[in-house]
N, C-alpha and C positions, 0 to 999 in steps of 0.2 A: 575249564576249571578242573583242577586235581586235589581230589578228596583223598587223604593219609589215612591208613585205618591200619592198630596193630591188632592183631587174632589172636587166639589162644587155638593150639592145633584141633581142640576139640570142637571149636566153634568152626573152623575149616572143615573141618571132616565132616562135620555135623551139615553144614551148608552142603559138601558137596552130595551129601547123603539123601538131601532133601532134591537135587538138583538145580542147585542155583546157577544159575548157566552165568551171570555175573561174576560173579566169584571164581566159578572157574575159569571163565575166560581172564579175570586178571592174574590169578595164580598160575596157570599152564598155558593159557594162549590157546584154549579148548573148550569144546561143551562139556558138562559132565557127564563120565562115564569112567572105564577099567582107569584108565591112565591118568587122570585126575585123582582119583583114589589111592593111584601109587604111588603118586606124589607127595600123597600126605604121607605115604610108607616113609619117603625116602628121606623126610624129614621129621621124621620119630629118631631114623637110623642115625641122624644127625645128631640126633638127642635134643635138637632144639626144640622151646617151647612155646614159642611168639614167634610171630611174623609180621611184618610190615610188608603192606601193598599198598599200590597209587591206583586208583582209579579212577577213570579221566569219568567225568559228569558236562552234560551240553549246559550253558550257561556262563 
C-alpha cells in the first residue's frame, strides 16, 4: 500500500530535525543526518514550498 502525503518544508525539516528515519528515508533514500538536511537546503533554493512523497506502508 502507498500512502501520498504533501509537506510543508518546515514540517520536513522539522521531522528531519527530530530524526524521523521514515521521512528521511522517503525524501533522500537516507537515514537522517548532514545530507538530509541539505536537502531541505536544496529545496528552500528551489523556493519550493510543498512537497509530495509516497510512502510505501506493509499492508
Amino acid at each position: 500500500m502507498t500512502i501520498t502525503e504533501l509537506l510543508t518544508l518546515s514540517e520536513i525539516a522539522g521531522g528531519l530535525r527530530h530524526d524521523d528515519p521514515e521521512l528521511a528515508r522517503a525524501l533522500t533514500g537516507r537515514a537522517p543526518g548532514r545530507r538530509a538536511a541539505r536537502w531541505v537546503d536544496r529545496l528552500r533554493r528551489r523556493r519550493l514550498t510543498t512537497v509530495v512523497i509516497r510512502r510505501s506502508r506493509p499492508g
